[in-house]
C-alpha positions as CSV (number, residue, x, y, z in Angstrom):
1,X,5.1,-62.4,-2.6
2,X,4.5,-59.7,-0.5
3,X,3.4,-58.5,3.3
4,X,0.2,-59.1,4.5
5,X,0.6,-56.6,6.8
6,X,2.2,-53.0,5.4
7,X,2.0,-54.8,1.7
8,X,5.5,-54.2,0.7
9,X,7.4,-56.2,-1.7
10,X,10.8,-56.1,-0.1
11,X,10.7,-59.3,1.2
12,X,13.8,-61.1,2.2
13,X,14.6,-64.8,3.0
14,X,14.9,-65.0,7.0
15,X,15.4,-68.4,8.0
16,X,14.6,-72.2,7.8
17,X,12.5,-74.5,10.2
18,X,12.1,-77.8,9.8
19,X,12.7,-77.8,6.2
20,X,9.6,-74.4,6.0
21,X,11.2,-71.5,4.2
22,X,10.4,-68.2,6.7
23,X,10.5,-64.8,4.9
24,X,10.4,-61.3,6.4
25,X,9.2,-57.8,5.2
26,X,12.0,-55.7,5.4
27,X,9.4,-52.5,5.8
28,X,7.4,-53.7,9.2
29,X,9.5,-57.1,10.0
30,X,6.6,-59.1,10.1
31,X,8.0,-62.8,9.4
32,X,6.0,-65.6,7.5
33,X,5.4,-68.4,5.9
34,X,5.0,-68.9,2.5
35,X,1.4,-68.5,1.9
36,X,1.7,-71.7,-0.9
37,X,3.1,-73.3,2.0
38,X,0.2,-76.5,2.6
39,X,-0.4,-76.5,6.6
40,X,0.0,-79.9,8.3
41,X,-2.0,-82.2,10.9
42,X,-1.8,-80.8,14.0
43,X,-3.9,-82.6,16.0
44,X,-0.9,-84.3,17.8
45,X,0.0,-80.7,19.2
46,X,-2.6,-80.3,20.8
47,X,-3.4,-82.6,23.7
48,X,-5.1,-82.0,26.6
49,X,-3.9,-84.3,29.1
50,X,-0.6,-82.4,28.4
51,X,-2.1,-79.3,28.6
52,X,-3.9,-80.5,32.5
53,X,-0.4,-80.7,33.2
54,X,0.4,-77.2,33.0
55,X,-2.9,-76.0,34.2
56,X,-1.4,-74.1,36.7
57,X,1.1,-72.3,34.9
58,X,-1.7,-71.3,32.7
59,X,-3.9,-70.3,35.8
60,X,-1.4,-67.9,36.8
61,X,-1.1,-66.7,33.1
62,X,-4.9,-66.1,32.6
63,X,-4.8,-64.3,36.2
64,X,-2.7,-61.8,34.2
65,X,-4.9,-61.1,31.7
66,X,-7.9,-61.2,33.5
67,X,-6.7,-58.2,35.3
68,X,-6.2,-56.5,32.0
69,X,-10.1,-57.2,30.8
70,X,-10.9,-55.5,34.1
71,X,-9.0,-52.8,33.6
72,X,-9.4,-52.2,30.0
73,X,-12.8,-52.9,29.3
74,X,-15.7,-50.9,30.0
75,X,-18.7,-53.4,29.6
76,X,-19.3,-57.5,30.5
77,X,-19.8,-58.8,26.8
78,X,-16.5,-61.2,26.4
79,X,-15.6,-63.2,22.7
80,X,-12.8,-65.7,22.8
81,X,-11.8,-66.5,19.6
82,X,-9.9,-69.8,19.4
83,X,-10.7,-70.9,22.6
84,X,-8.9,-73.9,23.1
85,X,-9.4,-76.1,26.0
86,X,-11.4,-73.1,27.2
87,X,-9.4,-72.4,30.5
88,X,-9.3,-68.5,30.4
89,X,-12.7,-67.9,29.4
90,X,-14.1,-70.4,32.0
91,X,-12.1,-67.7,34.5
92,X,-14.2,-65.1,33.1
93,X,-17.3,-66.6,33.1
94,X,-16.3,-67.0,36.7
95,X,-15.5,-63.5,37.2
96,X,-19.0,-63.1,36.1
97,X,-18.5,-62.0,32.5
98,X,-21.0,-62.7,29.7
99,X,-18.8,-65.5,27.6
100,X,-19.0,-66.5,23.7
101,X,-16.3,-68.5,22.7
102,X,-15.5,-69.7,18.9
103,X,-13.5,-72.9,18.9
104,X,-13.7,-75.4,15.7
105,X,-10.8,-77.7,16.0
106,X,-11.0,-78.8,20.1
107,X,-13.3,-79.7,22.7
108,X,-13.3,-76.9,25.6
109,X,-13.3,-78.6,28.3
110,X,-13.4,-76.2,30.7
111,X,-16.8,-74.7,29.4
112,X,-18.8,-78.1,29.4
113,X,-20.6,-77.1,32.5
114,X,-20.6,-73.5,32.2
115,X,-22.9,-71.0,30.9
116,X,-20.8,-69.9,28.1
117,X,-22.0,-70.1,24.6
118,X,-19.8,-72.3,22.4
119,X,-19.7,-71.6,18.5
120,X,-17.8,-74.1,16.3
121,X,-17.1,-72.2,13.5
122,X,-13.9,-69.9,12.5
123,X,-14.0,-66.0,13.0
124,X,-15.1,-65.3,8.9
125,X,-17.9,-67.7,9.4
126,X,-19.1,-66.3,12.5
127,X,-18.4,-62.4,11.3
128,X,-21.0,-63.4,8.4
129,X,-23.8,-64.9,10.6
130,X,-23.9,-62.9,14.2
131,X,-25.3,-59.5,15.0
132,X,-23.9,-59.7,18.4
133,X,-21.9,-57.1,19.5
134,X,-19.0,-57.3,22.2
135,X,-16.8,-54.9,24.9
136,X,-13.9,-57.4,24.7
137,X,-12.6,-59.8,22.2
138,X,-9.8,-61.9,22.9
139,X,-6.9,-63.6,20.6
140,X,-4.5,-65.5,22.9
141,X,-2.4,-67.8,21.0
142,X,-4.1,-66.9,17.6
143,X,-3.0,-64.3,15.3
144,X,0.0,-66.5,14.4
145,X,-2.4,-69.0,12.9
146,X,-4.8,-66.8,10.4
147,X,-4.4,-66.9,7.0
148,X,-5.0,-62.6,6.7
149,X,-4.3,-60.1,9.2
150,X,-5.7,-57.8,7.8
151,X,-9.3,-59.3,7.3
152,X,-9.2,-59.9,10.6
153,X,-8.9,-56.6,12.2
154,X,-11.8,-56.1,9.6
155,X,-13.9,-58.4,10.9
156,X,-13.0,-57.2,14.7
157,X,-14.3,-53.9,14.0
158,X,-17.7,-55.6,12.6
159,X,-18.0,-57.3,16.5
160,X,-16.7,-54.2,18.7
161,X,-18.8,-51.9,20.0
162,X,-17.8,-48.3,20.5
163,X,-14.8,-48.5,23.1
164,X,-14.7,-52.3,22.8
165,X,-11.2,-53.8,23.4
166,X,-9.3,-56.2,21.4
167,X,-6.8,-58.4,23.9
168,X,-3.7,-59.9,21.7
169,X,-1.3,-62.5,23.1
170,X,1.5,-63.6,19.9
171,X,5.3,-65.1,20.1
172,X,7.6,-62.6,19.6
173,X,10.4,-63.9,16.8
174,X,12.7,-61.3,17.8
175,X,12.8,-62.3,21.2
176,X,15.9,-63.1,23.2
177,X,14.7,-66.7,23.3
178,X,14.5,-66.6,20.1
179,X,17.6,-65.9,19.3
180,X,19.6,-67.7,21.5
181,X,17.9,-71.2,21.4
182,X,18.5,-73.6,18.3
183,X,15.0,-74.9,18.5
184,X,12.8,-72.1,19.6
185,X,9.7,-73.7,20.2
186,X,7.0,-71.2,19.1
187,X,7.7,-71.4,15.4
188,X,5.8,-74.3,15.4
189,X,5.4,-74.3,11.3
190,X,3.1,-76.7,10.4
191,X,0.5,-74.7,11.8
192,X,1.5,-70.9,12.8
193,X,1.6,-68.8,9.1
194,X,3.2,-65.5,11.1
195,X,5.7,-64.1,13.5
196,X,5.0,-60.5,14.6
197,X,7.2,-57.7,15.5
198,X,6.0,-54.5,17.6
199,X,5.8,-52.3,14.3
200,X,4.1,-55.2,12.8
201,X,1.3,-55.1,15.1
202,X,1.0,-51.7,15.5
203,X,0.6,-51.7,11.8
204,X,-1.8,-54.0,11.5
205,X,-4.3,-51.6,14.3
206,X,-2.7,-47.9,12.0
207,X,-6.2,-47.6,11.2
208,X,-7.5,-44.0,12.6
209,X,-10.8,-46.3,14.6
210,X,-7.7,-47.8,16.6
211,X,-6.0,-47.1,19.9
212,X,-3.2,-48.7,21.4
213,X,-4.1,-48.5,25.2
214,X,-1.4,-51.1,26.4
215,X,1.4,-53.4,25.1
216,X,4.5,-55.3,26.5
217,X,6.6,-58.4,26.0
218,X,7.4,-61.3,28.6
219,X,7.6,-64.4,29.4
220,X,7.6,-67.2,32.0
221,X,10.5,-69.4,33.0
222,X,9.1,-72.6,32.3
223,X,9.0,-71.8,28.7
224,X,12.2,-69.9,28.7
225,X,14.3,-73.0,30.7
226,X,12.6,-75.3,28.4
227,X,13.6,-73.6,25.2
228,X,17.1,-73.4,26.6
229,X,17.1,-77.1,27.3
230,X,18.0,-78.5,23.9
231,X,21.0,-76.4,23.1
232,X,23.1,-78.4,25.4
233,X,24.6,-82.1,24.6
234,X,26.0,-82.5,27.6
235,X,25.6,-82.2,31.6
236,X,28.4,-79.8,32.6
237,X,27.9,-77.4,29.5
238,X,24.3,-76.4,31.0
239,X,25.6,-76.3,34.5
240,X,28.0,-73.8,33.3
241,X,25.7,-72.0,31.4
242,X,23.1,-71.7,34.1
243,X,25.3,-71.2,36.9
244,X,25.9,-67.7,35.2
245,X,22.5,-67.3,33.2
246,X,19.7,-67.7,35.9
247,X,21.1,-64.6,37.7
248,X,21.8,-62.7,34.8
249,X,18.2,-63.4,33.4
250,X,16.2,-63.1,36.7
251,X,18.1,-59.3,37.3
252,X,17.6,-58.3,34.2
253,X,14.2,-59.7,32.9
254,X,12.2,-56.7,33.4
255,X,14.8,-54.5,31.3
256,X,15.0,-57.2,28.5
257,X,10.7,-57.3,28.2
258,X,10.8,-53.5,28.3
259,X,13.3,-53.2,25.6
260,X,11.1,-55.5,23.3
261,X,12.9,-59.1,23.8
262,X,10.3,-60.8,26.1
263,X,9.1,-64.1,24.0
264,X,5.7,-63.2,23.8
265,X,3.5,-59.8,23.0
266,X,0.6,-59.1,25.1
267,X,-1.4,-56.0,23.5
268,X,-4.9,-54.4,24.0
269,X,-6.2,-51.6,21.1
270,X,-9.4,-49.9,21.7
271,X,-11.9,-49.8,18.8
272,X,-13.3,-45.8,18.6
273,X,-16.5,-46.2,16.3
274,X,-17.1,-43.4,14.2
């Protein structure tokens, strides 16, 4: 065994979910699963009557990063890669951006009407076939799930052109969520094979082609509050809890995401063709 991301063989047992062995590279502290490890059925997770519940939650979300793309990128040409229900790149479409999307799994929804062209194939697949090239290309809510970093960054620099951004939304394990909650939700095993650190991340873009242009870590109080449900068995053990924590949290939020404890990275490299 060893890490798929700075390739070391110091590898230490980190933690158990849900029966799922999790190791981490004591080099880069990327964490992982098992690579023998056979995913499960997932289809359950994903639902998107659930997800139309929280739409506008992820409106607000996508706003975000939106503004990023427009301030990051210096052409139109937008790939999604995992696209989901399709949400965010509808808003970019919208914000009159060119829009691919690849999305094998789910129906996007949000693109049915839309002139956005819609691949159903994985990123390998599509890498091997295409001689499209893009400004932006976006992973929200996907690193986690590929079986090789590493070929993946490869196969980014294959779709960039010259300047071309790469927008990267992943749960951060070492989080103050995640270390305070029993249960923290984004582990999410049966289908998420990594955990990424900072270090981990920058490793992963060390390459010479790459610049890191912008990076931080946050989160949104729904998913905090939600998290921090299910460590309580009783009423007046959470009253107590967030009588003093809601302050404590809402004064000190920005400090914790600047330190490096917000529960989810959001990063953009720049890809400097040579």
């Amino acid at each position: 065994m060893f890490c798929q991301v700075c390739n070391s063989k110091v590898i230490k047992k980190y933690t158990v979910v849900e029966d799922v062995p999790l190791y981490q590279c004591q080099k880069c502290k990327l964490a992982f699963v098992d690579p023998k490890t056979p995913r499960r059925n997932t289809s359950h997770i994903y639902s998107f009557l659930d997800y139309k519940k929280r739409e506008n939650q992820f409106i607000k979300r996508y706003q975000d990063a939106t503004c990023l793309v427009k301030r990051y990128s210096i052409g139109k040409k937008i790939l999604e890669v995992g696209a989901g229900f399709g949400l965010f790149s509808s808003m970019l479409c919208k914000a009159e951006y060119s829009v691919d999307v690849l999305e094998p799994t789910v129906t996007p929804h949000y693109l049915l009407d839309l002139p956005v062209k819609i691949y159903k194939q994985n990123l390998e697949e599509f890498t091997k076939n295409t001689k499209n090239k893009y400004d932006v290309i976006i992973l929200y809510d996907v690193l986690e799930h590929v079986d090789f970093p590493q070929k993946t960054i490869t196969q980014f620099e294959k779709l960039l052109n010259n300047k071309g951004i790469v927008l990267i939304q992943t749960p951060n394990y070492l989080s103050l969520m995640a270390k305070i909650v029993k249960n923290w939700s984004w582990w999410m095993v049966d289908d998420h094979r990594y955990f990424f650190s900072k270090k981990s991340l920058n490793l992963l873009f060390s390459n010479k082609n790459w610049t890191s242009v912008f990076f931080k870590t946050y989160e949104e109080w729904p998913d905090f509050k939600k998290n921090l449900d299910g460590n309580f068995t009783d009423k007046i053990h959470k009253a107590v809890f967030f009588g003093w924590f809601i302050p404590f949290y809402f004064l000190f939020k920005r400090l914790i995401w600047e330190l490096g404890y917000g529960g989810l990275h959001m990063a953009i490299w720049q890809y400097n063709r040579e």
